[in-house]
C-alpha positions in Angstrom: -19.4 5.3 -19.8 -17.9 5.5 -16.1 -14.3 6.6 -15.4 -13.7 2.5 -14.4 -14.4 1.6 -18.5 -11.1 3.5 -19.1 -7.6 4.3 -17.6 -5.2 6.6 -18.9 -1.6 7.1 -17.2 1.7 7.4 -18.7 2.5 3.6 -19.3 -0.5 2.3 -20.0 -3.8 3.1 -21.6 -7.1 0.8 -21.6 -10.9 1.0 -22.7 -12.3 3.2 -25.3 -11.1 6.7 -24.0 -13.8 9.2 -23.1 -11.9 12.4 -23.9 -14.8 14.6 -22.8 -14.3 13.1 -19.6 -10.8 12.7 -19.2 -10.5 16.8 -19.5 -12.5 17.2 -16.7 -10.4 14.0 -15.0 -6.9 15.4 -15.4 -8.2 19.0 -14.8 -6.5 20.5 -18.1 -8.8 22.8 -20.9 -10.3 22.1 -24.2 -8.8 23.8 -26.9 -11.4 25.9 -28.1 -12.1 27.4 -31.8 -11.3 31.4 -30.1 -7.9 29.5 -28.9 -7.8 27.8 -32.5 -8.1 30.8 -34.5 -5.5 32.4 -32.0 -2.7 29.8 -32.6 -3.4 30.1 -36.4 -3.3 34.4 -36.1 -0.1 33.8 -35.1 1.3 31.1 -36.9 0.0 32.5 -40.2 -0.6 28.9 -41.1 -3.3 26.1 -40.0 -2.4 22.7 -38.7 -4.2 19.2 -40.0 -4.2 18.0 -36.2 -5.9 21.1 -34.7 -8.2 21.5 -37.3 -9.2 17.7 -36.9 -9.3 18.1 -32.9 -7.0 15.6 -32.4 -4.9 18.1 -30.6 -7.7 19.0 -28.7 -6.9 20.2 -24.9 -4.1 22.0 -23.4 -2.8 24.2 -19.8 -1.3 27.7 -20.3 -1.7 27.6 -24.2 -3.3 30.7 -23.9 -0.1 32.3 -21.5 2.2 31.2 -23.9 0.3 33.3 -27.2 0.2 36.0 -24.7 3.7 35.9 -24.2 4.3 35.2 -27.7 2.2 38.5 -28.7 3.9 40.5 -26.1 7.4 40.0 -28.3 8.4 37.3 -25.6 9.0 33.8 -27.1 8.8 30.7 -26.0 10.6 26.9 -26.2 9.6 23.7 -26.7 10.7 20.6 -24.9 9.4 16.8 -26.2 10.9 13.3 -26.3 10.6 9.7 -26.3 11.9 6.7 -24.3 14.6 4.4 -26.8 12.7 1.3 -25.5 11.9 -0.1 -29.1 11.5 0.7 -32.3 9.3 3.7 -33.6 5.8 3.7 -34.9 2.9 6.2 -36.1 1.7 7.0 -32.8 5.3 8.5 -31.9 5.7 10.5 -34.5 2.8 12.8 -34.0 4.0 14.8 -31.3 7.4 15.4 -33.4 5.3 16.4 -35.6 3.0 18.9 -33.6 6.5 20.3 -32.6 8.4 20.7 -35.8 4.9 23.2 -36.6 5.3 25.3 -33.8 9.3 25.2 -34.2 8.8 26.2 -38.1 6.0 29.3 -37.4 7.4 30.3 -34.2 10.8 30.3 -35.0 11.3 28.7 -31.5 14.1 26.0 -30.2 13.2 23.0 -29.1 15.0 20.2 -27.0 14.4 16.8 -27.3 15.0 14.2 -24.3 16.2 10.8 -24.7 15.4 9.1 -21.2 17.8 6.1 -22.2 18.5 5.9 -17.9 14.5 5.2 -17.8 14.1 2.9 -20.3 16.8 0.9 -18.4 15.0 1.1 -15.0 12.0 0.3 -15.9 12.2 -2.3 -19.0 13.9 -5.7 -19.1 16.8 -4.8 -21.4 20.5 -3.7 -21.0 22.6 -0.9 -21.7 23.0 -2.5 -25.1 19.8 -2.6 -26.2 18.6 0.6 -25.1 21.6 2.4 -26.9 20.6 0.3 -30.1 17.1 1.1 -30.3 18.2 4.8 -29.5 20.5 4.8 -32.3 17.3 4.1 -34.6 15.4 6.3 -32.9 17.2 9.3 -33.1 17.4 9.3 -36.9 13.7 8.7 -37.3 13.5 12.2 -35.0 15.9 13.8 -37.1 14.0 12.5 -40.5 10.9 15.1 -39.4 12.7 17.8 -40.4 13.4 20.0 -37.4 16.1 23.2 -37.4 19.6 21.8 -36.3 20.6 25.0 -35.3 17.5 25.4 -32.9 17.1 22.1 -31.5 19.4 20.0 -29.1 18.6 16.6 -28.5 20.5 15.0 -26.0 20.7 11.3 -24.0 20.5 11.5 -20.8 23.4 9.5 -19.3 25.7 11.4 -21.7 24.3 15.0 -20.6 23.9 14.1 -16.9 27.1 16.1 -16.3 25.7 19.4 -17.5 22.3 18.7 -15.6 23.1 17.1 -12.4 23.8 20.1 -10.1 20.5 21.6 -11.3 18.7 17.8 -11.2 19.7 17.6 -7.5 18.2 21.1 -6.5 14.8 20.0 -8.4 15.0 16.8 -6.5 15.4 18.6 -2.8 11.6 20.1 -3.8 10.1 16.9 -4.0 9.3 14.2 -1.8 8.4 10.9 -2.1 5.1 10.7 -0.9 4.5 13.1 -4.4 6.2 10.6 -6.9 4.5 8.0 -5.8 0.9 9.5 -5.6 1.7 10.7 -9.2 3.8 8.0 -10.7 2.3 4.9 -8.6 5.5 4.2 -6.6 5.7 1.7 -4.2 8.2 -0.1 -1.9 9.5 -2.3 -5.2 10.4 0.9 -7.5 14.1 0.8 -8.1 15.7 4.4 -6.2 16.9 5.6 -10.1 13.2 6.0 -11.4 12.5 7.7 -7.6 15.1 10.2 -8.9 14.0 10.5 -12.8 11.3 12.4 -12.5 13.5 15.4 -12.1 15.5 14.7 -14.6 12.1 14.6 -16.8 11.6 18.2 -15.3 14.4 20.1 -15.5 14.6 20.5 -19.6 11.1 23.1 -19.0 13.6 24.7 -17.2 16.3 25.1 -20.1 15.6 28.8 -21.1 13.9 31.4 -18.5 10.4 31.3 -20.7 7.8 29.3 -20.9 7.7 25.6 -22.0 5.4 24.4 -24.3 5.4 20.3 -24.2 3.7 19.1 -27.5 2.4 15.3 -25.8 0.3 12.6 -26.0 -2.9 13.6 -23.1 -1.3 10.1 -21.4 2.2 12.3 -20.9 -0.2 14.9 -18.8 0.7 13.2 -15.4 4.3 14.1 -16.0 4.1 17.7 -15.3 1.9 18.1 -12.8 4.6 18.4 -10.3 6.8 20.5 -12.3 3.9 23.2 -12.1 3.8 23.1 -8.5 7.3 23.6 -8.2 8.0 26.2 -10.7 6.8 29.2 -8.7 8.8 28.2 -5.9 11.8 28.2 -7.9 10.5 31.7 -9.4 10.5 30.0 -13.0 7.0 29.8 -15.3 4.9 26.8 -15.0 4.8 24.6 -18.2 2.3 24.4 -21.1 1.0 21.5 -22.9 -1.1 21.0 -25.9 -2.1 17.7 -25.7 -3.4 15.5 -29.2 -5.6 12.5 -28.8 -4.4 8.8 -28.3 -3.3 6.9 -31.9 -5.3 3.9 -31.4 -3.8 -0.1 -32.5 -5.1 -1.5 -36.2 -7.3 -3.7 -33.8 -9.8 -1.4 -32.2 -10.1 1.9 -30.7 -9.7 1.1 -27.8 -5.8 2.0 -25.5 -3.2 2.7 -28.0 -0.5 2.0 -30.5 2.5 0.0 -28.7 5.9 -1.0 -30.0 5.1 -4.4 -27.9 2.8 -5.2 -30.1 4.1 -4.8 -33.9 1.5 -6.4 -35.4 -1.3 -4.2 -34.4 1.2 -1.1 -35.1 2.6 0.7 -38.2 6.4 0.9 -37.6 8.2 3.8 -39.6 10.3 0.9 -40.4 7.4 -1.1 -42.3 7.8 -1.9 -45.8 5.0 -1.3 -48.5 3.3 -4.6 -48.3 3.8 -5.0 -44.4 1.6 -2.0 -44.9 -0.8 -3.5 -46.7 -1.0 -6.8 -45.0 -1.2 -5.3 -41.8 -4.2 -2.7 -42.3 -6.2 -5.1 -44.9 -5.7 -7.9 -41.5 -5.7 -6.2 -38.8 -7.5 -2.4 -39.1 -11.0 -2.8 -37.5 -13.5 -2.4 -39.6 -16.6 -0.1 -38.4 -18.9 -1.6 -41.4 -21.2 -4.1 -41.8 -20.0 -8.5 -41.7 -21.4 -9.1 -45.4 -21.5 -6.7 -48.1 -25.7 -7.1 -48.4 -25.5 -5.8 -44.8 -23.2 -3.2 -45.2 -24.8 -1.3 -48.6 -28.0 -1.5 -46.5 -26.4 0.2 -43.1 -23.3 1.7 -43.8 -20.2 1.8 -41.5 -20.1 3.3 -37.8 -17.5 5.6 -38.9 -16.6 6.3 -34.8 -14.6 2.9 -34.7 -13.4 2.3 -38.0 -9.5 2.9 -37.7 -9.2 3.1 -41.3 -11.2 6.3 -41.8 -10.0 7.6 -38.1 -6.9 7.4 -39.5 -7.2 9.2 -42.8 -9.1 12.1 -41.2 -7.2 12.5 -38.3 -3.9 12.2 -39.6 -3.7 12.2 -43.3 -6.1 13.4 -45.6 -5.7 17.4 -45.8 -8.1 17.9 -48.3 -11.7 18.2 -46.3 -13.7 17.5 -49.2 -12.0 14.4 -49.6 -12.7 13.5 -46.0 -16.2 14.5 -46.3 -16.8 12.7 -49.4 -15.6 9.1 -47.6 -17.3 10.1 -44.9 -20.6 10.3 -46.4 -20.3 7.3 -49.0 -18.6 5.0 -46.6 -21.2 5.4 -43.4 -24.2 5.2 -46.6 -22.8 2.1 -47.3 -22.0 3.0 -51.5 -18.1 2.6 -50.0 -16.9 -0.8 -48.9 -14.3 -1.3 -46.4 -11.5 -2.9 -48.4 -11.8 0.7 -50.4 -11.0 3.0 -47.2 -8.4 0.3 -46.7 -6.7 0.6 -49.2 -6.9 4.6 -49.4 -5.4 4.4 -45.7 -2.2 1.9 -47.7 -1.6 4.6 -50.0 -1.4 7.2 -47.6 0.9 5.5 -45.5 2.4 4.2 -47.8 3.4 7.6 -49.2 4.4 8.8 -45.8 6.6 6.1 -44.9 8.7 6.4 -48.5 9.5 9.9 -47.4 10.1 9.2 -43.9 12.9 6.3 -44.5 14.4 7.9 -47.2 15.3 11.2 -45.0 15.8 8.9 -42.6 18.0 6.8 -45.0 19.9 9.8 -46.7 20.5 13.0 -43.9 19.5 11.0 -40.5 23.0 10.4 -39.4 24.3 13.9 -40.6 21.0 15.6 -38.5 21.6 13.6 -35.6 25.1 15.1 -35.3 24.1 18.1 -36.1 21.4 18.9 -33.3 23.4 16.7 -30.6 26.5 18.3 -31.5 27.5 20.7 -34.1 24.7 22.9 -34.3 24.3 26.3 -32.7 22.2 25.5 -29.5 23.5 22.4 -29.2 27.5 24.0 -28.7 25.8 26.1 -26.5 24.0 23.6 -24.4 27.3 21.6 -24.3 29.6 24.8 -23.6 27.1 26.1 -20.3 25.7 23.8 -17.5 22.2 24.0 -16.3 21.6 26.5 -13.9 18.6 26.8 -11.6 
């Protein structure tokens, strides 16, 4: 496979991602089992995603255990655009960062680039605000600390960040954003100036920042780790997971744009259902004759993808599909439907936190909580 058969960047991703590759593309490091075993030392607790190598590259993750082991923490900074509604794929990076907020004891700050989503998609004010509404109280239903994590919009924080904002904006040209973003002589002048407002939250605490994201996110901070040492402030760390791929192959990813090939945290139990037994490629065989003699190619199956990347803890279990299914004994319709019940199972718990404490949570960590009076009572300083 060449680097032509796939693009990655922050908007869009296409072909069946070589991750291998794309390491060595974006420059970052794999997360190694020394690095693995590190994480979990400290944590005192494993993690589904790491031990599945879905999380499976990172920059500085080993700077910010070293800090960490040196009795200097760390914070965490994530987010997500309020262009839509929610689905699977978003909720893995919340996720990733709820587990290092609960074994670190860390705070985390989550951004809602509501400005963004108006620059760049074809919707107003009204709709941005509505679909961020949503979205907050699915972020909330993951269960972080709401008196050690702030989540904030940014065209209602702009008045504690600006000052800082413009000084991050005096250290980078244009010439930078648009080599790294794609720019070009139609980009509105707001998304020339977004980027460092997408920035400045690693610089929220004097420590490190560790950026739970997507590998398609990577672009992002690139410039903020050029910058950092001139503004005497520590570069940013990532730990990046694998791409969630669509019901309908393995190849780009999971898109609110396209509902039908995604599992919203909104779906009900039979959209569940209807949409996996549809739509979920299938890595085994066209007729059942076929498929007892060959078996499945479990490496583009979504169904069992899913279960063992994001699912099933039990590794015996995993195993167990793993062999029967690629022998052929399993059939498809039977990983199916173990992937329904799992999801199925998640998204009961999600919606009814969601349903029962969301509203209450989101106050909470915009608001009322401890960081977040204390990000509202102090502006940014750089």
């Amino acid at each position: 496979m060449t680097d032509k058969e796939f693009d990655v960047t922050p908007w869009d991703v296409e072909g069946n991602v070589d991750y291998k590759k794309l390491i060595e593309k974006f420059g970052t490091e794999r997360l190694t089992e020394d690095l693995k075993k590190r994480i979990y030392r400290n944590a005192d607790e494993r993690n589904l995603y790491i031990d599945r190598d879905f999380v499976f590259s990172h920059r500085d993750m080993d700077k910010i255990l070293e800090d960490y082991e040196d009795g200097d923490d760390f914070f965490l900074y994530t987010g997500v655009g309020p262009s839509g509604p929610m689905h699977i794929g978003h909720i893995i990076s919340f996720k990733m960062t709820k587990w290092f907020q609960e074994n670190f004891d860390v705070n985390v700050y989550i951004q809602f680039p509501d400005d963004e989503k108006f620059w760049t998609r074809d919707r107003s004010y009204d709709e941005v605000e509505k679909y961020a509404k949503d979205n907050l109280k699915d972020v909330a239903a993951v269960g972080f600390d709401p008196d050690k994590t702030f989540v904030f919009k940014n065209t209602e924080y702009i008045g504690n960040m600006y000052k800082a904002a413009t000084k991050l904006a005096k250290k980078v040209n244009n010439s930078v954003v648009s080599a790294v973003f794609g720019f070009d002589s139609s980009t509105n002048i707001g998304l020339n100036f977004y980027p460092a407002l997408q920035m400045l939250p690693t610089f929220f605490e004097d420590k490190r920042c560790l950026i739970p994201a997507g590998i398609d996110q990577d672009p992002y901070w690139r410039i903020q780790r050029d910058i950092a040492p001139k503004l005497n402030r520590k570069k940013a760390a990532q730990i990046h997971n694998k791409l969630v791929p669509a019901l309908t192959g393995p190849e780009g990813k999971m898109s609110s744009s396209k509902p039908k090939d995604a599992i919203m945290l909104s779906d009900s139990p039979d959209e569940v259902r209807e949409k996996v037994m549809q739509r979920a490629y299938s890595g085994g065989q066209v007729t059942k004759e076929e498929h007892r003699e060959k078996g499945a190619d479990l490496s583009v199956d979504v169904a069992y993808q899913w279960l063992k990347n994001l699912f099933l803890e039990d590794k015996s279990r995993v195993e167990k599909i793993a062999k029967e299914y690629s022998s052929g004994e399993m059939l498809t319709g039977e990983v199916k439907q173990i992937l329904v019940d799992e999801l199925n199972r998640f998204l009961k718990e999600h919606q009814k936190r969601k349903e029962e404490r969301g509203g209450e949570l989101v106050e909470q960590m915009m608001y009322e909580g401890s960081l977040a009076q204390e990000m509202w009572n102090n502006k940014v300083e750089l």
